[in-house]
N, C-alpha and C positions, 0 to 999 in steps of 0.2 A: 693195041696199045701195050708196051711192053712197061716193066715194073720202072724204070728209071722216068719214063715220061708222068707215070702217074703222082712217082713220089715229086718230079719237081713242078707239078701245077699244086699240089699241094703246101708242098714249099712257095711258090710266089702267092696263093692266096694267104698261108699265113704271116709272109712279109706283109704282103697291102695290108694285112689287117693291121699287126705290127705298126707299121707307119701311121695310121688313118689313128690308132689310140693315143702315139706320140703326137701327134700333130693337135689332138683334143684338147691331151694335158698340157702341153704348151701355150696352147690358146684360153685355157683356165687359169695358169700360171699368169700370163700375158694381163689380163682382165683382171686377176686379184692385185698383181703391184696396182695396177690403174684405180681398182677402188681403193686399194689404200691411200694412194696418192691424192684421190678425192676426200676421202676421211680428211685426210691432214691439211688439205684447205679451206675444208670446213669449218677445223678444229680452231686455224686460226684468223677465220674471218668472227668465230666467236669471241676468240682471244680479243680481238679489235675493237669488236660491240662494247663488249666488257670493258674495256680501256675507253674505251667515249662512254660509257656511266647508260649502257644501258644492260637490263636482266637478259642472259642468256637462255634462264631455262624459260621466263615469258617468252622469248623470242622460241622456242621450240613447241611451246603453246600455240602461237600465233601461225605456225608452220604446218601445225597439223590443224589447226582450225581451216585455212586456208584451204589443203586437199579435200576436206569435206565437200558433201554437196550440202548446196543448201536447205535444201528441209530436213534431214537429217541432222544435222548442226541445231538447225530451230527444234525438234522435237527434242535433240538431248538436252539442250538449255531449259527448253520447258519441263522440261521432266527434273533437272537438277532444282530450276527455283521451287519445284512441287515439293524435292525432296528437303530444301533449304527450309523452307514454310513448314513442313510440320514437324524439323526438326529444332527450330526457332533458331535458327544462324541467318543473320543477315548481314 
């Protein structure tokens, strides 16, 4: 294998690679407009809540309540009214 063959497989390996990182960040670029664009529909279905007169950040309470599972949910609540009770907040 003479010097010109070796330098151009080395040369098209570091194109593919070349390619294969743009084509990454492209597809991260791609994905972050997309969550922003989820953000901002988000943003104003809160907007909306709020204008019909209900609390957005309860409704963000109520959001992450929901992803819980259920006995952990039930053990933090028991554990907060434990902590409400001996700290006399009811």
């Amino acid at each position: 294998m003479n010097m010109n063959n070796t330098l151009d497989k080395v040369t098209n390996i570091s194109q593919s690679k070349d390619d294969r990182l743009k084509s990454l960040i492209e597809r991260v670029e791609r994905l972050e407009e997309e969550k922003n664009n989820l953000l901002a529909d988000i943003k104003e279905v809160f907007s909306e809540a709020k204008g019909l007169g209900y609390d957005p950040k309860i409704m963000r309470k109520v959001l992450i309540i929901r992803k819980m599972d259920i006995d952990e949910r039930l053990e933090q609540e028991a554990l907060l009214e434990t902590y409400r009770a001996a700290l006399g907040i009811y």
